[in-house]
Every structure is written in C-alpha cells, then in structure tokens.
N, C-alpha and C positions, 0 to 999 in steps of 0.2 A: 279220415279224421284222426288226429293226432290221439295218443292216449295218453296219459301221464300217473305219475305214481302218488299214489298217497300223498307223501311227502310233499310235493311240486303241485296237488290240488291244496295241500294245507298254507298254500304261500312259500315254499321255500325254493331258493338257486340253487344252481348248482355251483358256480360258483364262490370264491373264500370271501369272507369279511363283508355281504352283502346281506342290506336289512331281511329279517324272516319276519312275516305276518303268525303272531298266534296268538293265543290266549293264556297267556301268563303272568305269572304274580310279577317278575321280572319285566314283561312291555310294559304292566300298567302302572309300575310305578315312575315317579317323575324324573322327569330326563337332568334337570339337577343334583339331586339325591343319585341317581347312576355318572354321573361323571364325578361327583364327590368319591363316592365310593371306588372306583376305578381309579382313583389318583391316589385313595389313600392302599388299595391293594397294590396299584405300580411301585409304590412308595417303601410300601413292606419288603416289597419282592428284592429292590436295591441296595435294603438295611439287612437284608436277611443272611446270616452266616454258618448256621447252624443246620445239620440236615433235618432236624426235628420244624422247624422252624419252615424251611423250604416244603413241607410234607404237611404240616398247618394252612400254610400260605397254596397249594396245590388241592388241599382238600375241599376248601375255602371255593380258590375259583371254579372245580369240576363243579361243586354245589350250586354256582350261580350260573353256568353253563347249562347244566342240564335240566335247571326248575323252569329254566323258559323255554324247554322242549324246542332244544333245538337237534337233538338226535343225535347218534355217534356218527354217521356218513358226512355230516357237516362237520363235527368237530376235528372227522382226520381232513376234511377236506383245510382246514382252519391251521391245525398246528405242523402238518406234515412237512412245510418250507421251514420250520421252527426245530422239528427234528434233524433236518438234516444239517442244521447249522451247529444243533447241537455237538453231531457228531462229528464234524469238520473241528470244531473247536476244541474237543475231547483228544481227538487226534493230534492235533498241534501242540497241546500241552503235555499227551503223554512223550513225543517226538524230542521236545523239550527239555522236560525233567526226565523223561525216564515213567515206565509202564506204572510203578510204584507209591511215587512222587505228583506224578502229572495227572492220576488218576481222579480224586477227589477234587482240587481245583480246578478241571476242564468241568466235570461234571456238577459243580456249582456255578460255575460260571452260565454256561447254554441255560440249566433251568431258571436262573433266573434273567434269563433275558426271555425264554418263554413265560416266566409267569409276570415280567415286566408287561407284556405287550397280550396278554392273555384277559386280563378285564379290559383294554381297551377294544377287542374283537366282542367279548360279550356287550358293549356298547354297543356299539356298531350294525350287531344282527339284530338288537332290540331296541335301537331307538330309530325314528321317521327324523329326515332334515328340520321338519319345522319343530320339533318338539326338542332334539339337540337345540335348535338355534336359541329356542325360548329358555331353557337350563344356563346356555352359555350369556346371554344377557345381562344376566342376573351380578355374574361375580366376575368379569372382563368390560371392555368399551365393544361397540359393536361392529367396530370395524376388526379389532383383536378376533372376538368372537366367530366372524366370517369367517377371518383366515384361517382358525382353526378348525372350525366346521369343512371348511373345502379342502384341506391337505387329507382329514382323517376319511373324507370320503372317495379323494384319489386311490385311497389303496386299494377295496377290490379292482378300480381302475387298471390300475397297475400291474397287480394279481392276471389278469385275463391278458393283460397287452404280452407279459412275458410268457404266456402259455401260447399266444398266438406265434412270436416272433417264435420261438423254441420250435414249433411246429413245421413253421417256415424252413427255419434252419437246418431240422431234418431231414426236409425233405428235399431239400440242395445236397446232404450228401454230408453236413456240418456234423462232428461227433460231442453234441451237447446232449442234455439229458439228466435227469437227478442219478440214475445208476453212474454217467459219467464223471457226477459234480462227488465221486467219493475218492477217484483217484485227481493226485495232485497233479498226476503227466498230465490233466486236459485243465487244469485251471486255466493255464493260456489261454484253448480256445473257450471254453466257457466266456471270459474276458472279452475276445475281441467279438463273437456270437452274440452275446446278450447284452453286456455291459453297457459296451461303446450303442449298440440302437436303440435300448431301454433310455440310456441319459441325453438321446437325439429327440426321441420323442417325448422324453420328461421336459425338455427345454419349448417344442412346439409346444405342449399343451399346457406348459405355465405361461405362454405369451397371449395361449385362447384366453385362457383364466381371466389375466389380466384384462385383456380387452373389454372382455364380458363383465368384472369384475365395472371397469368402467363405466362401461353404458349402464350400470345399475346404480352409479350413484358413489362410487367408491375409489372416484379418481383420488391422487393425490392431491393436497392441503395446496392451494399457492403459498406462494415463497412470499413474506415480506417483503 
C-alpha cells in the first residue's frame, strides 16, 4: 500500500502551478475577488521601480502564498523556474552593462517578472475550474472567459510535459538540465532539446483544445 506524506494526504501535488485542497481564508474567498486581486498585484509588479516598492509588492504576495498553506516544498517547487530566469537575465545584463551598471536593472527586471506571474500561481493552487470560471463570467463574455480559464490551466500542463521531455532527453545522452540551463555554451542544445518538442506538442494539444473546445459548444460564430 502506497504511503504518502502529510502534505499529499492534505490534498497537495507535487507538481508546479496545480490546484491544492485546504482550508484557508485564501480558497474560501471568492474566485472573483482572487483574480481582481491578482491582476491588481501583476499590475503593481509592472509599475513597480523602486526596490522598496519591489520588497512591499514581495512581502504582499509571500503573505498571500502562505495564509493558504500552501507550504515552502510547493512554493520552491512554484518559483524555482522563476529563479532561474532570473538569473539568466541578471547575467545578460551584467554581460551588457558591466558587473556595476547591469547589476540593479537585471535584478529588477527577473523580480518583477516573478512577482508579475506570482499571484497568478497563488490563483491557480487556490482556486477549483468551476469557481475560476464563475469569477471570470462576471467581468468578460464567456467565450473570453473559457479561453482564459484554459490557457492558465495549460501551465502545470506544461510544467510536467517539460520535466517529462527533459528526462527523455537525458536519458538519450542530451546535455539539458537547469544546472546546464546557466551556462550560455548549452543554450543551443537546451533550444533544440526542449524548445523545438515543447512548441510541437503545444501546437498538438491547442488542436485537442480546439476540437474539444468544439464539441462543447464553442465553435466559431458563422460568417455572414
């Protein structure tokens, strides 16, 4: 018999960006009011310039992160692809300007593209598809609505598909990997490794979408 941990009997994956079951002031409030909120923190994150500002906006979302108990094992599982881009991006700009110069704008730039996409992950583990969908109703058409609901729910999607391919990869002998993804000599193969069959199978499984999208009712409008 299988055993499982705490965490995984409280409802939780292991998995990035995938809904968690718990009892928090965070699930129970309404899935409207959480995507308002979430758009006005992505919002701040974009307008933010200041590192005081960035450190507000940081404090802000670990607050909303963690009152829905969602744990720290989730949260690096959550931001760790976030980090690493940070760092790729830090590096370009110090490469750029100079160690000096490149320092402070690489390193506003990455946090706020993590704390861009940072309340939309606390969405995501805390809100169910029918209760997003009933939120988005309210303030889009519902055809809008769907397609929003189904791109933001591709991402653990996605998350898992490139952990499967990567694993593939490796073990053909392919030199990917996030300790790879810091030196620039393997960006190549990182590219042709992941890139090129992540955006093979993003094209197959926006055609299922579709189809399915279909049969439910959501073909396109006829032409005049």
């Amino acid at each position: 018999m299988k055993k499982y941990s705490p965490t995984e009997r409280a409802g939780f994956r292991k998995s990035a960006f995938q809904y968690c079951a718990a009892n928090s002031p965070i699930h129970r409030l309404g899935g409207g009011w959480k995507i308002i909120v979430a758009l006005v923190l992505s919002a701040a994150a974009v307008a933010a310039r200041e590192w005081w500002t960035l450190m507000i906006l940081l404090a802000l979302n670990l607050a909303c992160y963690f009152s829905a108990r969602l744990g720290l094992a989730n949260f690096w599982r959550d931001i760790r692809i976030f980090l690493v881009q940070l760092s790729v991006i830090l590096l370009l700009y110090m490469l750029k300007y100079g160690p000096a110069e490149g320092f402070w704008p690489g390193l506003r730039t990455g946090s706020q593209i993590l704390l861009l996409f940072l309340p939309s992950i606390v969405l995501l583990r805390t809100t169910q598809g029918s209760q997003m969908m009933e939120g988005l109703k309210w303030v889009m058409p519902r055809r809008l609505s769907f397609l929003l609901f189904t791109s933001l729910r591709f991402v653990p999607f996605f998350i898992r598909e490139i952990r499967e391919i990567t694993m593939a990869q490796q073990l053909r002998g392919a030199p990917v990997g996030i300790r790879r993804a810091w030196n620039p000599m393997h960006w190549k193969d990182l590219f042709q490794c992941l890139m090129i069959p992540i955006m093979v199978r993003a094209l197959k499984t926006a055609r299922a979408a579709a189809r399915s999208a279909e049969a439910r009712g959501f073909e396109e409008q006829p032409r005049s």
